[in-house]
C-alpha positions in Angstrom: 0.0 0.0 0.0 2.8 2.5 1.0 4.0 2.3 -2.5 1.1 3.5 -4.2 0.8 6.5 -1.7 4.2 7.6 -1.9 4.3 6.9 -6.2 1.2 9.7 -5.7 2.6 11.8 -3.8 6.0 11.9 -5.4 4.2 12.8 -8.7 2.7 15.5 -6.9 5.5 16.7 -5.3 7.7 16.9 -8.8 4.9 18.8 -10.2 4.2 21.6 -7.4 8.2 22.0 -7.1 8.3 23.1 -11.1 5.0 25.4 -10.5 7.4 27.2 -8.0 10.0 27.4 -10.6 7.7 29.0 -13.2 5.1 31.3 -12.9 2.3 33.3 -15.1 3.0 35.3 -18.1 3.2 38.2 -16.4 4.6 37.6 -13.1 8.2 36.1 -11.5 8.4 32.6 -11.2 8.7 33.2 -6.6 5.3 35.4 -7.1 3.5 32.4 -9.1 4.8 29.8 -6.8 3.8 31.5 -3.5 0.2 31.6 -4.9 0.2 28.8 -6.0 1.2 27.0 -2.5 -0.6 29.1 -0.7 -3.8 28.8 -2.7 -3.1 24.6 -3.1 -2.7 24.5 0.9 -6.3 26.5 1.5 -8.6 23.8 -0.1 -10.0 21.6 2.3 -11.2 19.3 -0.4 -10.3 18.2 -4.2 -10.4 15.5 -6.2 -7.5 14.2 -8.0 -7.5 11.3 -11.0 -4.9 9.9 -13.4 -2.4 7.2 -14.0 1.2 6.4 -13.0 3.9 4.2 -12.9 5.6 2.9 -9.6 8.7 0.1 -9.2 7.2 -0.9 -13.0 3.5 -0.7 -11.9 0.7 0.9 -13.7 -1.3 2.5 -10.8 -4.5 4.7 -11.4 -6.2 6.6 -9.3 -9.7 8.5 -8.8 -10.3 10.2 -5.4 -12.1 12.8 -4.1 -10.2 13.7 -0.1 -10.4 16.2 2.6 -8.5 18.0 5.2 -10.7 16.0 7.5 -9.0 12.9 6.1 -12.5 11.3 4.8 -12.3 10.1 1.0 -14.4 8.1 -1.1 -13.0 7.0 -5.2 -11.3 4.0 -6.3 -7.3 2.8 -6.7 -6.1 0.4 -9.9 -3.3 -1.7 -10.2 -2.5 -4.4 -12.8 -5.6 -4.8 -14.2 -7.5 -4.6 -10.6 -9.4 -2.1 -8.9 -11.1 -1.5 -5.2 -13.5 1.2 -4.1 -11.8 3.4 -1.1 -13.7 5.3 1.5 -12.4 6.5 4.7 -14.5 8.6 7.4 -13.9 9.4 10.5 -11.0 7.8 11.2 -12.1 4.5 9.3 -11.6 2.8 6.1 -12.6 0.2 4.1 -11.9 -1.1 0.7 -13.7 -3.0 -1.7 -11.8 -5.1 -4.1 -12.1 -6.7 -7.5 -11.0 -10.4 -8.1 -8.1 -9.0 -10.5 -6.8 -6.5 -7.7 -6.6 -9.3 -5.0 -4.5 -11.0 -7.3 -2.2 -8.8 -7.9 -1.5 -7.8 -4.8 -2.0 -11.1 -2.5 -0.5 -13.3 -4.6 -0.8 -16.8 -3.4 -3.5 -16.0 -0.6 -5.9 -14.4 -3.2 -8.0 -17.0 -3.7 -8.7 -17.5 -0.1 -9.1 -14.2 1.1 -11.5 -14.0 -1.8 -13.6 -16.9 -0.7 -13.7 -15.1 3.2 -14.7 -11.9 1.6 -16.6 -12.2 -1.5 -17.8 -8.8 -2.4 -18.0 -7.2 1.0 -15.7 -4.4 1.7 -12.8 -4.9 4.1 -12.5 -2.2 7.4 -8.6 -1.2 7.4 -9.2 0.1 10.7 -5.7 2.0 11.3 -3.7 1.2 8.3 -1.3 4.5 8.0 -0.9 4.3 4.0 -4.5 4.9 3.2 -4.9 7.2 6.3 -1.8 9.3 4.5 -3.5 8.7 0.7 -6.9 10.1 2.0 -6.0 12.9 4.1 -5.5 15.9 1.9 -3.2 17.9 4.7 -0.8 15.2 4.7 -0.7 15.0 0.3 -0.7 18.7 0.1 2.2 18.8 3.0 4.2 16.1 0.9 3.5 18.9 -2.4 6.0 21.4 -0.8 9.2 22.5 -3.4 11.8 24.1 -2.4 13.2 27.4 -3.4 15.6 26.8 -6.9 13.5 28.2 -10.0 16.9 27.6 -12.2 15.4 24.7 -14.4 11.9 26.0 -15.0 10.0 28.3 -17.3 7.0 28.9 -18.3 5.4 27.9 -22.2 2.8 30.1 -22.8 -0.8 29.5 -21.8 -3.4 26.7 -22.6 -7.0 25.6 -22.0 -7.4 22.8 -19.3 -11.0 21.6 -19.5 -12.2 25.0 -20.4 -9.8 27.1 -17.8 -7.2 29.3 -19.2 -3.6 27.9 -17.6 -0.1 28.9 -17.3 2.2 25.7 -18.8 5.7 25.8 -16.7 8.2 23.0 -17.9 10.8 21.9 -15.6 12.2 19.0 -14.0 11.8 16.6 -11.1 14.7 15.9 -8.6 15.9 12.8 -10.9 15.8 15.3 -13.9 13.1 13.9 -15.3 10.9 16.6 -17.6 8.0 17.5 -15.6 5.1 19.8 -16.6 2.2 21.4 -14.6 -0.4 23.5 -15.3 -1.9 26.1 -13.0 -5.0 28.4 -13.2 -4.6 31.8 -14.4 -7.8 33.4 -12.1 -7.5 33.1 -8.3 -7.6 31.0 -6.9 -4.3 29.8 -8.5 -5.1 26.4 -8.3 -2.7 23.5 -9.9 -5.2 21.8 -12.9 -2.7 19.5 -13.8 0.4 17.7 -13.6 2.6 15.5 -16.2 5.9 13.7 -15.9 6.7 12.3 -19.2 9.8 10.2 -18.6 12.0 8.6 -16.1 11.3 5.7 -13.9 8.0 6.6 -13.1 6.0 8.8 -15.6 2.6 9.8 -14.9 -0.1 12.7 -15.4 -2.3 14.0 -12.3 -5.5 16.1 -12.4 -6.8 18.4 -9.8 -10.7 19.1 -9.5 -14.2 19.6 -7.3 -11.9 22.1 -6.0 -14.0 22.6 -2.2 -16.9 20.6 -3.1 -18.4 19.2 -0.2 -17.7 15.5 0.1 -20.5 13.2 1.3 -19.0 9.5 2.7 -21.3 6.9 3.3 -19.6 4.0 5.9 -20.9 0.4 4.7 -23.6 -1.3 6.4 -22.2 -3.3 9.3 -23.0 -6.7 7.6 -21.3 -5.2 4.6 -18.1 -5.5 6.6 -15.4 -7.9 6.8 -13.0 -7.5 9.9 -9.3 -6.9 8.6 -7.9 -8.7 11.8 -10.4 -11.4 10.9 -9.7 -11.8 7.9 -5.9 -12.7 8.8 -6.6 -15.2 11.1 -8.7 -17.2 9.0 -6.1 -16.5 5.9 -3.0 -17.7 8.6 
């Protein structure tokens, strides 16, 4: 699980560090980048979607998350997908047959025939506590402050809002582009690393829109701890 939270975040963090290193067409790269931060780090909600590759895997991902930590969407990997939500402090997940394969290997089969299509409570599991919680993503999103190796390519329309494209590159010198919103707020639309080990292109949307979590139905739920014992 940690992988696919920290292939995210790394994407996110490449991208953010080149919107500090370019700006609009008017304005310095540092003025661009501090309203950008600044207007990234406000939201207390967004949804983010797209694809990416981590250690050779194809990961996508669909999510709508809060400050709050609560989050609701769904996470691919090889083929496989599960349903997230997280609220209040729990979360479960709801996996296909393809995504227990891929990621339980020889134990698939019987932890699909102990869970069938219920979802799975994750009760404290830290990676998806980190993947839902938008202050911790948005804290991983920080750059730092050399604006040497980016500029900015002119403007373009991202799903019918006018954006500033900055080029630049990630910490391995990948190229990395992102795309932030011209109006205030200065919101990052999108994000796009096009080589390297792991390539991948983000989206940022619902920026603020109130997120409504529904916790499955208590006999929709199979206990993680559970679950081990009767796998072990």
């Amino acid at each position: 699980m940690r992988t696919w939270q920290a292939a995210l975040t790394g994407v996110a963090a490449a991208a953010l560090l080149s919107a500090c290193g370019g700006g609009f067409a008017e304005e310095s790269p540092e003025a661009i980048g501090e309203a950008a931060e600044k207007d990234m780090k406000a939201l207390e909600s967004v949804r983010i979607a797209g694809e990416l590759t981590s250690d050779g895997e194809e990961i996508s991902v669909d999510m709508a998350l809060t400050t709050d930590g609560d989050c609701q969407g769904t996470l691919g990997i090889q083929g496989g997908s599960t349903e997230i939500r997280s609220l209040g402090g729990e979360t479960w997940m709801k996996p296909d047959a393809a995504f227990w394969e891929a990621s339980a290997g020889e134990q698939a089969a019987l932890i699909q025939g102990v869970v069938g299509d219920k979802w799975v409570v994750l009760g404290d599991d830290q990676d998806f506590a980190e993947l839902c919680d938008l202050d911790e993503l948005l804290d991983q999103m920080g750059g730092d402050d050399d604006d040497s190796k980016a500029e900015t390519d002119g403007t373009e329309d991202v799903d019918g809002t006018e954006a500033v494209k900055v080029v630049g590159e990630t910490d391995e010198g990948d190229p990395v582009t992102v795309w932030v919103k011209v109006d205030e707020p200065h919101h990052i639309l999108k994000m796009q690393v096009t080589e390297g080990g792991e390539p991948g292109e983000i989206t940022f949307s619902d920026f603020d829109e109130k997120l409504e979590v529904e916790a499955p139905a208590d006999d929709e739920v199979v206990d993680l701890e559970q679950l081990g014992s009767q796998a072990g």
